[in-house]
C-alpha positions as a Markdown table, in Angstrom:
| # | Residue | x | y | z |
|---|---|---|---|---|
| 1 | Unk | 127.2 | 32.2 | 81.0 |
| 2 | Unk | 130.4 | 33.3 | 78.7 |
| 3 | Unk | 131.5 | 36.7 | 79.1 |
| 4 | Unk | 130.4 | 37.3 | 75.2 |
| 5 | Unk | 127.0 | 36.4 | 76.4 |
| 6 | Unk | 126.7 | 38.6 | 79.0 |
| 7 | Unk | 128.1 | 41.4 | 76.7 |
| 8 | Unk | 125.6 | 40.6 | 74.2 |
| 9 | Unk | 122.7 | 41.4 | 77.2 |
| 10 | Unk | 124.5 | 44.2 | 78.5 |
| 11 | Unk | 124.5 | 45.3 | 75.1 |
| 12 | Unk | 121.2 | 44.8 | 74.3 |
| 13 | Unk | 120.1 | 46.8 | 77.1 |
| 14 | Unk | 121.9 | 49.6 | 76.2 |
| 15 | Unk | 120.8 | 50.1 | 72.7 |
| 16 | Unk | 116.9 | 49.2 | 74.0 |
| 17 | Unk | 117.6 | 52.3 | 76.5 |
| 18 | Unk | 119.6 | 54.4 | 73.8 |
| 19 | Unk | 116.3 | 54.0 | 71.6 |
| 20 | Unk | 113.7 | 54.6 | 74.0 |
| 21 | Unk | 115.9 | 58.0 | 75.3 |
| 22 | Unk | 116.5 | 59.3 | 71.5 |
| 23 | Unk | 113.0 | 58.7 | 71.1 |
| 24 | Unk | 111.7 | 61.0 | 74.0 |
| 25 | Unk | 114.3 | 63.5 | 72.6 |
| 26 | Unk | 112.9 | 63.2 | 69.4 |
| 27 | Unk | 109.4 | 63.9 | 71.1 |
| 28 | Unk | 110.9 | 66.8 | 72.8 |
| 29 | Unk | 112.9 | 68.4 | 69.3 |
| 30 | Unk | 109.7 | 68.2 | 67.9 |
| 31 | Unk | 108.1 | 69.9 | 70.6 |
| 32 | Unk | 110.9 | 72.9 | 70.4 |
| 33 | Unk | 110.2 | 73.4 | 66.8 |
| 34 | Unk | 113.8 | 71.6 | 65.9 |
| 35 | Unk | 112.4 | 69.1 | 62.9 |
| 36 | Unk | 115.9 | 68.3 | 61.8 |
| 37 | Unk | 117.2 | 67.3 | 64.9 |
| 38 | Unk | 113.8 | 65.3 | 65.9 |
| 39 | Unk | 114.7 | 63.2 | 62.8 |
| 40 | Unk | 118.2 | 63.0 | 63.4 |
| 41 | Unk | 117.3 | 61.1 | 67.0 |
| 42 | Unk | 114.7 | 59.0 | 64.9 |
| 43 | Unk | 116.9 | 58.0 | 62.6 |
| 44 | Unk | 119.7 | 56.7 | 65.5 |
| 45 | Unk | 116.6 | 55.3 | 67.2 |
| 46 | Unk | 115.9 | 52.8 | 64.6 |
| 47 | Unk | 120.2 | 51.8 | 64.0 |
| 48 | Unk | 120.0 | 51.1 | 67.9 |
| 49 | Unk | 116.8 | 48.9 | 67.7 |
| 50 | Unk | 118.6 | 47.0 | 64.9 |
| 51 | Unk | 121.3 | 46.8 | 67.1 |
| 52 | Unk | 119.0 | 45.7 | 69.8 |
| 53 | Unk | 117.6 | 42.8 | 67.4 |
| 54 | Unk | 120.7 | 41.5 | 66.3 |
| 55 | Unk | 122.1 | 41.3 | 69.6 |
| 56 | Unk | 119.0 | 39.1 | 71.0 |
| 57 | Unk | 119.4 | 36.9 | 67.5 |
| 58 | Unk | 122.7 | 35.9 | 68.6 |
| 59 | Unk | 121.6 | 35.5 | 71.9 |
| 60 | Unk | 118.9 | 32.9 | 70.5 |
| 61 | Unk | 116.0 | 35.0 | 72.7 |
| 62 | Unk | 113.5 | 35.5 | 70.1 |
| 63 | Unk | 111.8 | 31.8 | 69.9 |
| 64 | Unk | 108.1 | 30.6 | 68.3 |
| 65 | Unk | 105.7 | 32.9 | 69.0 |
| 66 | Unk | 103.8 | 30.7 | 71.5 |
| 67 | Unk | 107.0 | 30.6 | 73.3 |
| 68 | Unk | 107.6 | 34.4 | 73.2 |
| 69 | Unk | 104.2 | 35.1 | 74.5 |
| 70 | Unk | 104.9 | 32.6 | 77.6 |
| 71 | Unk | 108.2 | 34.2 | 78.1 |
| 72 | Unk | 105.8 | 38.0 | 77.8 |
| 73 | Unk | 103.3 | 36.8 | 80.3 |
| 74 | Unk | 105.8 | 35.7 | 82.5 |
| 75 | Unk | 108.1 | 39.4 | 82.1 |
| 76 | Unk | 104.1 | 41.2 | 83.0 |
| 77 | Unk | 103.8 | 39.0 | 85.9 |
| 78 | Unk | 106.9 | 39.5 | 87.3 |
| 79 | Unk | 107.1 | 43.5 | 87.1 |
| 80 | Unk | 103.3 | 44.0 | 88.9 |
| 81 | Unk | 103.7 | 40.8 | 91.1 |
| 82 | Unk | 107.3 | 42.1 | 92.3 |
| 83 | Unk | 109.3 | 44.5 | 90.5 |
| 84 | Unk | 107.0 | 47.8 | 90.4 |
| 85 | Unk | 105.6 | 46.4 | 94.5 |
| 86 | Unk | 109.1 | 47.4 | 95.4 |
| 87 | Unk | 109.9 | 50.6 | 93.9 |
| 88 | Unk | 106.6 | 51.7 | 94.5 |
| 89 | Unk | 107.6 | 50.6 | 98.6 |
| 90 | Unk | 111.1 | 53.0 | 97.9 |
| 91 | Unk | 109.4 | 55.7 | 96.1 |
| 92 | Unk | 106.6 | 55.8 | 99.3 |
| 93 | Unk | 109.8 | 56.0 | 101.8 |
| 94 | Unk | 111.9 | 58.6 | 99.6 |
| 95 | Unk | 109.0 | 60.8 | 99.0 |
| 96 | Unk | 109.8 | 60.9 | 95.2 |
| 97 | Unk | 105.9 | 61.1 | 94.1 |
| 98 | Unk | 106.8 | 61.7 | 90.4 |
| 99 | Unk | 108.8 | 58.3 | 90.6 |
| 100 | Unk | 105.6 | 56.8 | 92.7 |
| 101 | Unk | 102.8 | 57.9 | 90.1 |
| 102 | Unk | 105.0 | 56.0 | 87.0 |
| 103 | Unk | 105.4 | 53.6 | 89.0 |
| 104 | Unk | 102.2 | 52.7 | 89.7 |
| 105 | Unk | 101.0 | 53.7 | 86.5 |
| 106 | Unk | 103.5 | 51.3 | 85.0 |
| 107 | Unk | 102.2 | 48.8 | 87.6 |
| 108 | Unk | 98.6 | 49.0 | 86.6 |
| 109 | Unk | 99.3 | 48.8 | 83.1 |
| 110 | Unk | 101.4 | 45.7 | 83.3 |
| 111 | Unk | 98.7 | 43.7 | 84.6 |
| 112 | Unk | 96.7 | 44.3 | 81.7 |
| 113 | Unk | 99.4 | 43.4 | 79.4 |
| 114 | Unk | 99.9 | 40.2 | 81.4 |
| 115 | Unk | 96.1 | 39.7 | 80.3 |
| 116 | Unk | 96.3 | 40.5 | 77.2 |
| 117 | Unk | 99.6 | 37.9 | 76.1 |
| 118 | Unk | 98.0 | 35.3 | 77.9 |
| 119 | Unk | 94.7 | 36.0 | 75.8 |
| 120 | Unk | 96.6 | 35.6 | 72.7 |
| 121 | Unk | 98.3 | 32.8 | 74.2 |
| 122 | Unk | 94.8 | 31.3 | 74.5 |
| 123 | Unk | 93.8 | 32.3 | 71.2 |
| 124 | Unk | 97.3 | 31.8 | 69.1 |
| 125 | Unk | 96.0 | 30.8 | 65.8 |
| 126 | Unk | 92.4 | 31.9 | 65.5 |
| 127 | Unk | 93.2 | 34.5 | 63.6 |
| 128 | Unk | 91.4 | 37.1 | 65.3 |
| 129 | Unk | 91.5 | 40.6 | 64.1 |
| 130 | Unk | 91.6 | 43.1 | 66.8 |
| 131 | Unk | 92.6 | 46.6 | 67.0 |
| 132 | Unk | 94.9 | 48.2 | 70.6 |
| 133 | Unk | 95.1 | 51.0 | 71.7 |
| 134 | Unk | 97.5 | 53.1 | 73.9 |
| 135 | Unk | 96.8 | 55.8 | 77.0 |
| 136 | Unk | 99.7 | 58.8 | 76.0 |
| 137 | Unk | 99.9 | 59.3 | 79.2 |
| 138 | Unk | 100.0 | 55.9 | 80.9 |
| 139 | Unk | 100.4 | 53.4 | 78.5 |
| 140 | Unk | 97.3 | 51.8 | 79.4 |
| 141 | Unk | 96.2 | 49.3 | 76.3 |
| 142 | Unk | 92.5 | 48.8 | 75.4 |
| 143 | Unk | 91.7 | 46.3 | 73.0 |
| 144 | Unk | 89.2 | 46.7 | 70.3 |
| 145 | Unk | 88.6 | 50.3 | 71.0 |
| 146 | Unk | 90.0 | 53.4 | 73.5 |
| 147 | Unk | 87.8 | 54.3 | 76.3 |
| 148 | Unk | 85.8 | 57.3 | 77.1 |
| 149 | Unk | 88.6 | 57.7 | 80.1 |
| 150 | Unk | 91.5 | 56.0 | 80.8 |
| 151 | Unk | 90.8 | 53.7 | 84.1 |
| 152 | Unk | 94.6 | 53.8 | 85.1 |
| 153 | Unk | 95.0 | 58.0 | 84.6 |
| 154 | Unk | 91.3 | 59.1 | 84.1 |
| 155 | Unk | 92.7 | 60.9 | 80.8 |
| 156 | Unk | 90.1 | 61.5 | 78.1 |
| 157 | Unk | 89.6 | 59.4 | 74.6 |
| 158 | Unk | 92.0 | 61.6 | 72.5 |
| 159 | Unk | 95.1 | 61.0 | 74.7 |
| 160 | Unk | 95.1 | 57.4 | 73.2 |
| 161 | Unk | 97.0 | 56.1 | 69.9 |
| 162 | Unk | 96.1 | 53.3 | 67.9 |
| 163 | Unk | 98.8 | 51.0 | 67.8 |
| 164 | Unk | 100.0 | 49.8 | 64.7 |
């Protein structure tokens, strides 16, 4: 890999992370009552995802969708079947039981997105018409409708959004 490469992931992760972190300040302005600075960390959350885009364009990443649903399945797989197993193992032995209960929520949930790529892999041209919908405080996707409770969290039917 040329160094330019491995700039353009390094770089990539950093504006996916800057994005994700000016969003949850956002979340947070908004809680405080500060609406201009909420839409001041918007705003830079949408340059870095452009950045984040044009990095993995030049990196040639983004391929046919079939291909970027076999390359999702595989990511799911990979974080329940070994990533989140060992920093659930290192949360345990650290004691960090905030760190332990994303963790495993995180782990739960991936599954189900591992089923649910691979479903659209299965179905990839069918056109099928169905709605998600996201646990607030897990990230637990339901398809087609929310549930009553939230099998990963237990949280109740309003925590969830419908994703657009």
């Amino acid at each position: 890999m040329s160094k330019t490469e491995q700039n353009l992931k390094d770089a990539f992760a950093g504006e996916s992370q800057a994005n994700r972190k000016y969003l949850a300040y956002s979340k947070k302005a908004e809680q405080e009552g500060f609406k201009q600075a909420a839409r001041l960390f918007r705003a830079a959350a949408a340059a870095e995802t452009i950045h984040a885009h044009n990095h993995l364009r030049e990196l040639g990443v983004v391929k046919s969708t079939r291909e970027n649903l076999m390359d999702a399945v595989n990511g799911e797989s990979f974080e329940f079947q070994k990533m989140y197993p060992q920093m659930i193992a290192d949360a345990q032995v650290e004691g960090k039981q905030g760190a332990l209960r994303s963790f495993n929520f995180a782990n739960e949930v991936e599954k189900v997105h591992a089923a649910l790529y691979q479903k659209a892999l299965d179905t990839l041209g069918r056109n099928m018409d169905t709605d998600y919908y996201v646990c607030s405080v897990c990230g637990y996707t339901a398809e087609g409708h929310a549930p009553d409770e939230c099998p990963v969290c237990k949280a109740r039917k309003q925590a969830f959004m419908k994703a657009e």
